[in-house]
C-alpha positions in Angstrom: -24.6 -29.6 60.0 -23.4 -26.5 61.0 -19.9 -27.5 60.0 -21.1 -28.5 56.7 -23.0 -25.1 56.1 -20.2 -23.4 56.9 -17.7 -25.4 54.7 -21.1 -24.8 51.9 -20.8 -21.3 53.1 -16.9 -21.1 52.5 -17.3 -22.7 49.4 -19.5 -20.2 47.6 -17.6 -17.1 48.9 -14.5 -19.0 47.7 -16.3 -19.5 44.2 -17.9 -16.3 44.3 -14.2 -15.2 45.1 -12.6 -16.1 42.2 -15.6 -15.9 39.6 -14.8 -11.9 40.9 -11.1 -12.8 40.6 -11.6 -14.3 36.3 -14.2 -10.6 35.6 -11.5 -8.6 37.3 -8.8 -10.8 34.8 -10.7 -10.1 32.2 -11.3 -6.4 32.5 -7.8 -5.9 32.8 -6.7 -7.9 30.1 -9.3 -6.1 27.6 -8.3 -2.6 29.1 -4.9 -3.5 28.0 -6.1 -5.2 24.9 -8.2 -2.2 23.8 -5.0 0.0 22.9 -4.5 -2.0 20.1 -8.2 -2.2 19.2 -9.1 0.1 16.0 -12.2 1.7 17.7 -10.3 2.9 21.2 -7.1 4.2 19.3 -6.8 8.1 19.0 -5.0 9.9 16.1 -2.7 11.5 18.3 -1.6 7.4 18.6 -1.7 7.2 15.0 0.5 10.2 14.5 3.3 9.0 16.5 3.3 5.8 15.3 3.6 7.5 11.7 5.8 9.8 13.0 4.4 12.3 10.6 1.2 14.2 11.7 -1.4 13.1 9.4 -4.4 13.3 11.4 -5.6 16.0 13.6 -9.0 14.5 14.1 -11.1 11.3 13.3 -11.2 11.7 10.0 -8.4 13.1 7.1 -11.2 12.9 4.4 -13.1 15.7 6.0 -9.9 18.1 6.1 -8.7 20.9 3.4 -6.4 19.3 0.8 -3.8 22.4 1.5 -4.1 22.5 5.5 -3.0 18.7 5.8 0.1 19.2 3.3 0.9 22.8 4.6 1.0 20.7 8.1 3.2 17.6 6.8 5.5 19.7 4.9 4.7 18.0 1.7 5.3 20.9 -1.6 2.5 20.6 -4.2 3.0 18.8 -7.0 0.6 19.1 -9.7 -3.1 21.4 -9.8 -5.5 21.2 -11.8 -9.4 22.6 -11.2 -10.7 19.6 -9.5 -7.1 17.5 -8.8 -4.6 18.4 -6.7 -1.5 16.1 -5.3 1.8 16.8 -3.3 4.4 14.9 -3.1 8.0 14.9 -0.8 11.1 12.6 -1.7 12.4 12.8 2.1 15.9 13.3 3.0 17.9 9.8 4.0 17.6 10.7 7.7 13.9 11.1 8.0 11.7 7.7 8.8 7.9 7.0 8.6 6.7 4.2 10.3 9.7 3.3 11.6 12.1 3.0 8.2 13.4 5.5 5.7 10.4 6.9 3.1 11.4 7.3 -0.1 8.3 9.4 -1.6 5.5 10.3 0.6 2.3 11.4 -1.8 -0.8 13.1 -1.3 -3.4 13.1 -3.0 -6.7 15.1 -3.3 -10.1 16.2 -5.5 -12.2 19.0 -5.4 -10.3 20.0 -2.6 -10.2 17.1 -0.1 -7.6 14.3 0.9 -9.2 11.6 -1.1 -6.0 8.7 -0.8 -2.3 8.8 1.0 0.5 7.4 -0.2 3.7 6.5 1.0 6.7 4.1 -0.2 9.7 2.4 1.3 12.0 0.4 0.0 11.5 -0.4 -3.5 13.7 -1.2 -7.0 13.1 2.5 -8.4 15.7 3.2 -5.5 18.1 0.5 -5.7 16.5 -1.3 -2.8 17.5 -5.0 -2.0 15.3 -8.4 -1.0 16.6 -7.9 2.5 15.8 -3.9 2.6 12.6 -4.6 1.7 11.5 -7.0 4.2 12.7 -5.4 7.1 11.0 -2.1 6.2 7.8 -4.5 5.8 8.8 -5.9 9.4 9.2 -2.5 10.9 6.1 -1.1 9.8 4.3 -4.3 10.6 6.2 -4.4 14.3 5.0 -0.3 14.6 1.7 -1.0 13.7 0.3 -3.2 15.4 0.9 -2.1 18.6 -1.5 0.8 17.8 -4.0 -1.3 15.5 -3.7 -4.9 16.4 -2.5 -7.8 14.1 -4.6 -6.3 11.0 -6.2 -8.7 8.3 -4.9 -10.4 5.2 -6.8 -9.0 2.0 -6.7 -8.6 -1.7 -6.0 -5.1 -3.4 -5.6 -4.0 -6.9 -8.3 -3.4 -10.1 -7.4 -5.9 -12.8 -5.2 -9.5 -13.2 -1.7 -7.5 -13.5 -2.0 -5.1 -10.5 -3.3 -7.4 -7.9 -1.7 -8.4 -4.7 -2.4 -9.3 -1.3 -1.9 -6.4 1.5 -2.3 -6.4 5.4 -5.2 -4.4 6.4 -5.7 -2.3 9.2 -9.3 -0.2 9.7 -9.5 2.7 11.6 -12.5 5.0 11.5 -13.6 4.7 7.9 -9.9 5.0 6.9 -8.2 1.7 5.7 -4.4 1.6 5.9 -2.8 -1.0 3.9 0.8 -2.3 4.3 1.7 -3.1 0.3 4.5 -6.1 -0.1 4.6 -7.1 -3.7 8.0 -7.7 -5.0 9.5 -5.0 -5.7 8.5 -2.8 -3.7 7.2 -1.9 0.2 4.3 0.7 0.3 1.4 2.2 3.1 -1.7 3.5 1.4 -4.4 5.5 3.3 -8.1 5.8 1.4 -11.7 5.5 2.7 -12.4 2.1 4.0 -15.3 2.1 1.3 -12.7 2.6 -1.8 -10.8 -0.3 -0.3 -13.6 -2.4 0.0 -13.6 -2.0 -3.9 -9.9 -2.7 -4.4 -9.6 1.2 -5.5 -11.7 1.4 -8.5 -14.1 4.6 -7.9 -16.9 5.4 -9.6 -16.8 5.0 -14.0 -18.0 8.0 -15.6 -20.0 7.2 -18.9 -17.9 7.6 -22.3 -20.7 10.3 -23.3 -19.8 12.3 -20.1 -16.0 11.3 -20.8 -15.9 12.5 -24.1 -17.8 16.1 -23.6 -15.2 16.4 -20.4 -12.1 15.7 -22.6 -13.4 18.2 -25.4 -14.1 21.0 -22.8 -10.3 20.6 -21.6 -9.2 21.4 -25.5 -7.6 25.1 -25.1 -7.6 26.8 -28.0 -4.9 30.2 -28.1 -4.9 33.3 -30.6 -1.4 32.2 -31.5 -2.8 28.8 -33.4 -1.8 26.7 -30.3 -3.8 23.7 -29.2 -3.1 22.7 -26.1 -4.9 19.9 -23.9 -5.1 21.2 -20.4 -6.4 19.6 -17.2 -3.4 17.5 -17.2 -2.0 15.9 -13.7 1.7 16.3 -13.0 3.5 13.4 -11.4 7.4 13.9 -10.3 8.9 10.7 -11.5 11.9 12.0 -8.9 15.6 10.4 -8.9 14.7 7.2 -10.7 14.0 6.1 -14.1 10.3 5.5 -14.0 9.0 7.7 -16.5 7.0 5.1 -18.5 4.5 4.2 -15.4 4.8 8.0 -14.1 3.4 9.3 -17.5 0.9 6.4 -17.6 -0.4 7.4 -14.4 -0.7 10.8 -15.2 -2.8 9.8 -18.1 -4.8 7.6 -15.9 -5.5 10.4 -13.6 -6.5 12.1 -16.4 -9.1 9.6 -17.3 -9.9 9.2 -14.0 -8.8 6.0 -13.4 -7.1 5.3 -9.9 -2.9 4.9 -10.6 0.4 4.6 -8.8 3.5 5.0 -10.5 5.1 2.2 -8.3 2.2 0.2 -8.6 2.3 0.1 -12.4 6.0 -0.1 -12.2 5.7 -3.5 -10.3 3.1 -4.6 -12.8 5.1 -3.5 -15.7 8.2 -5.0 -14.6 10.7 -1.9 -13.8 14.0 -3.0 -13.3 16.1 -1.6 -10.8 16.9 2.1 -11.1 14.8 2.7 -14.0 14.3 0.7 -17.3 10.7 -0.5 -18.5 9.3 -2.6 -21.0 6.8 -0.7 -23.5 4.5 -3.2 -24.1 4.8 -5.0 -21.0 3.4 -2.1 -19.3 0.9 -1.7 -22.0 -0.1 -4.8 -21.2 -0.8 -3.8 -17.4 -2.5 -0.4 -17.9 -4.9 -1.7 -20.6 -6.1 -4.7 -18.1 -6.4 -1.8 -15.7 -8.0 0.2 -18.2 -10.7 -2.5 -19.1 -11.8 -2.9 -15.5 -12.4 0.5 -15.7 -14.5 0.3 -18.8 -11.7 2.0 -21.2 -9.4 1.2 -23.8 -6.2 1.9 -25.1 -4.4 1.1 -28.1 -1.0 1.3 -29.9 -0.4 3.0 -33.2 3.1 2.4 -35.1 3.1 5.6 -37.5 5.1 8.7 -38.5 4.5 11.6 -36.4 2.7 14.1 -38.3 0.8 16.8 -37.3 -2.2 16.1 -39.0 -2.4 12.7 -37.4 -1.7 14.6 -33.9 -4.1 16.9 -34.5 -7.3 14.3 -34.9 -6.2 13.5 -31.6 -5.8 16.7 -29.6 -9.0 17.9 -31.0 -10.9 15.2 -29.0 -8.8 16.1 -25.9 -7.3 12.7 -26.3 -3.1 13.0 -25.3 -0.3 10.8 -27.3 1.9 8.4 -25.5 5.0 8.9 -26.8 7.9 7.0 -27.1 11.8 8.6 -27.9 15.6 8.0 -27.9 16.6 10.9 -25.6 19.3 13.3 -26.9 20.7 16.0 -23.9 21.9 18.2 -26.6 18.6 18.4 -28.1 16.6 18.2 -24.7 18.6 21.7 -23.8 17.9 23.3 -26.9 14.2 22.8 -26.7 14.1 23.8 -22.6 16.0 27.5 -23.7 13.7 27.8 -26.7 10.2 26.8 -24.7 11.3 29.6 -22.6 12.0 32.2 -25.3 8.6 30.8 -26.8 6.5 32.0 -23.4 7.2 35.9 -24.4 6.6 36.0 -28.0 4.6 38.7 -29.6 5.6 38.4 -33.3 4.8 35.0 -34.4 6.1 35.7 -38.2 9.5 36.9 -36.5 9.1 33.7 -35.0 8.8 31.5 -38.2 12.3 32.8 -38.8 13.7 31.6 -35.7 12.6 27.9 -36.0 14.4 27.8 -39.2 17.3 26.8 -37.6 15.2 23.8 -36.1 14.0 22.5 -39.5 17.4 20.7 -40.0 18.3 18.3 -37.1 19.7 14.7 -38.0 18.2 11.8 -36.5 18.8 10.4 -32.7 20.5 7.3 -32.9 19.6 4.4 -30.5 22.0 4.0 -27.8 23.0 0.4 -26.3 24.0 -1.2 -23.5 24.1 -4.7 -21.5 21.9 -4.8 -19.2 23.9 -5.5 -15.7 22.0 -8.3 -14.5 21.1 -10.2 -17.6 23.6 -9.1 -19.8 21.4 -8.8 -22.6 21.6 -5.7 -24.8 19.1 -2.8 -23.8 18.4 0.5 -24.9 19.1 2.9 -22.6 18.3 6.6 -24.0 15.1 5.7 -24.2 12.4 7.8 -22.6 8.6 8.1 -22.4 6.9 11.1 -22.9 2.7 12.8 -23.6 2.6 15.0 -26.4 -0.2 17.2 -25.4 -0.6 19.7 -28.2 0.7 21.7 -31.4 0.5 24.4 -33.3 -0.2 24.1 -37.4 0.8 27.7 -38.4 4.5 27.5 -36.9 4.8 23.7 -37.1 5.2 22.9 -33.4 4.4 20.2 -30.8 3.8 20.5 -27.1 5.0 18.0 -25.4 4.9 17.2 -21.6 7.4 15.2 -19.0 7.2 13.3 -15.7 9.9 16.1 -14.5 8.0 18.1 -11.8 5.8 21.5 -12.8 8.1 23.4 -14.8 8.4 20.0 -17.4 4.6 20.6 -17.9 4.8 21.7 -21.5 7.4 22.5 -23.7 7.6 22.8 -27.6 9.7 21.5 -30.4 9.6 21.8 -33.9 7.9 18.5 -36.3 11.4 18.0 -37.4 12.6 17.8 -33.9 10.1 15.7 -32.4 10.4 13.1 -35.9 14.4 13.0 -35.8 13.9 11.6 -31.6 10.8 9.7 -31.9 10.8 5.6 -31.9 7.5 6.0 -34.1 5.7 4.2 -31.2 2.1 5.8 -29.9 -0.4 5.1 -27.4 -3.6 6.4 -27.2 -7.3 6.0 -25.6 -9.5 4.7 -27.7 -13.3 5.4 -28.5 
């Protein structure tokens, strides 16, 4: 009996033993686990996995727009009262999450960080298949040790901007690793916004409409100018069709990405976008938003601008791009700035009135071989002037592009006749 109590004996402390041994197991394989757990990660952890530093608490939507970009050394790019954004096109040496950033974007309202943006390899640059998925596999491989194996998920605001991301959550920030074809992106916003694919709140028309008026600026020189206007830097690419189309967007209100609209307006590599295609993809996005857009085929006429511009509505504006003429313009915008004597000024557009028309340059295109256009350019016309017969125009060209003038005569010998416009 004895024997047998003690073999009972033996047996519990031996099952004791190693029920102590399997907790013990356990413990230390969740201690280890719990670095790449969301909730026991630090932002110092999430810095240097960026290798940028972002964060320098728990949350970026709590900091000052112009502390977190005065710390990452991104420039402002665009300011307006309640909008604000910065954006850096990194030299070829520096590398985010592990692979070279091409354009790292910031963006902010009423004075807080409000959405992070950053983009790898991607067609606007002359990326290839293979670049782009090993910058998704490096980001993926420098991620996860941080935040774990993240979740599949759906992300976008209407049928042509959808796509499946990775998501990672980490204290009410979502962090989503973008792969669509043709392109490799990270966006940072509130977990709630991504719970919503990135559609914020709509503001009524009524509201809209009084909001768009109030941004008509009205000078003593007979200029009408809509202000309030975003600035996006295309930078060294040829995406000015979805950088002015977000721009208007952003004007509206309406959450954009210039490589986002470029992916669903089929931007070729380098530059090159289909008009309507991408009308196609901002007016689904539009729609989800509760807005429309519409094209108008017309002459360009200052009357018909100025129905426009009086409501605080801007022109999408379609042109065959002539350097000559684009230099012309640029020196005379900048004469324009310091004139006092608007009469005198009469006399010096005169030699303006007589420009011949731009003719449409062709080319094959180098993958399909089929002939494209290749001056053409998108641009916002954003204003104009009755008396001296002007239009303000705006470019996806960084701050100083933000508005420029050219006389009717100029702006009718360059323009395809091709419009685009909200509509009430």
């Amino acid at each position: 009996m004895d024997t047998g109590r003690k073999g009972r004996a033996t047996q519990f402390v031996t099952s004791g033993g190693f029920v102590l041994f399997v907790h013990l197991v356990c413990f230390v394989v969740a201690s280890a686990s719990a670095l790449a757990i969301p909730g026991f990660t630090k932002f110092q952890d999430l810095n240097t996995a960026f290798g940028v530093p972002l964060w320098q608490g728990d949350s970026l939507w709590t900091e000052n727009e112009r502390d977190v970009a005065k710390r990452l050394g991104w420039p402002e790019e665009s300011r307006t009262s309640t909008l604000g954004s910065y954006r850096l096109y990194p030299k070829e040496e520096m590398k985010v999450l592990g692979t070279r950033a091409f354009s790292l974007a910031l963006y902010a309202e009423k004075g807080r960080v409000t959405q992070v943006s950053m983009v790898f390899a991607n067609r606007g640059d002359y990326a290839k298949k293979s670049d782009m998925d090993r910058a998704a596999q490096a980001i993926e491989a420098t991620l996860k040790p941080v935040l774990g194996d993240g979740t599949q998920s759906w992300f976008g605001q209407s049928r042509n901007v959808r796509y499946k991301v990775r998501r990672w959550n980490w204290k009410n920030h979502a962090i989503l690793l973008e792969t669509p074809e043709p392109y490799v992106g990270v966006r940072i916003m509130p977990s709630d916004l991504a719970d919503k694919e990135g559609r914020g709140e709509m503001i009524s028309y009524q509201e809209l409409r009084q909001t768009l008026a109030q941004r008509v600026q009205r000078r003593s020189n007979g200029d009408v100018v809509i202000g309030e206007m975003p600035m996006v830097n295309q930078g060294p690419k040829g995406y000015c069709v979805p950088a002015t189309w977000e721009r208007y967007l952003r004007y509206l209100g309406i959450q954009a990405d210039m490589y986002v609209l470029a992916m669903a307006g089929g931007t070729r590599t380098g530059g090159g976008t289909s008009s309507e295609q991408m009308f196609e993809a901002v007016s689904s996005l539009a729609r989800r938003n509760g807005r429309r857009f519409e094209e108008i085929n017309e002459p360009l006429t200052i009357p018909g601008l100025a129905k426009l511009i009086d409501k605080g509505f801007p022109v999408m504006w379609g042109i065959f791009f002539d350097k000559e003429l684009e230099k012309k313009i640029t020196l005379r915008s900048k004469d324009r700035a310091n004139v006092t004597d608007w009469n005198a000024w009469l006399q010096t557009l005169a030699s303006a009135r007589g420009v011949g028309k731009v003719a449409k340059e062709m080319k094959p295109d180098p993958q399909t071989g089929v002939p494209t256009v290749i001056n053409g350019h998108m641009r916002m016309i954003i204003g104009y002037n009755a008396k001296t017969k002007e239009i303000a125009m705006t470019d996806s060209w960084g701050e100083q592009f933000k508005e420029r003038w050219l006389t009717v005569e100029e702006a009718q010998a360059m323009s395809q006749d091709k419009f685009w416009q909200v509509r009430w």
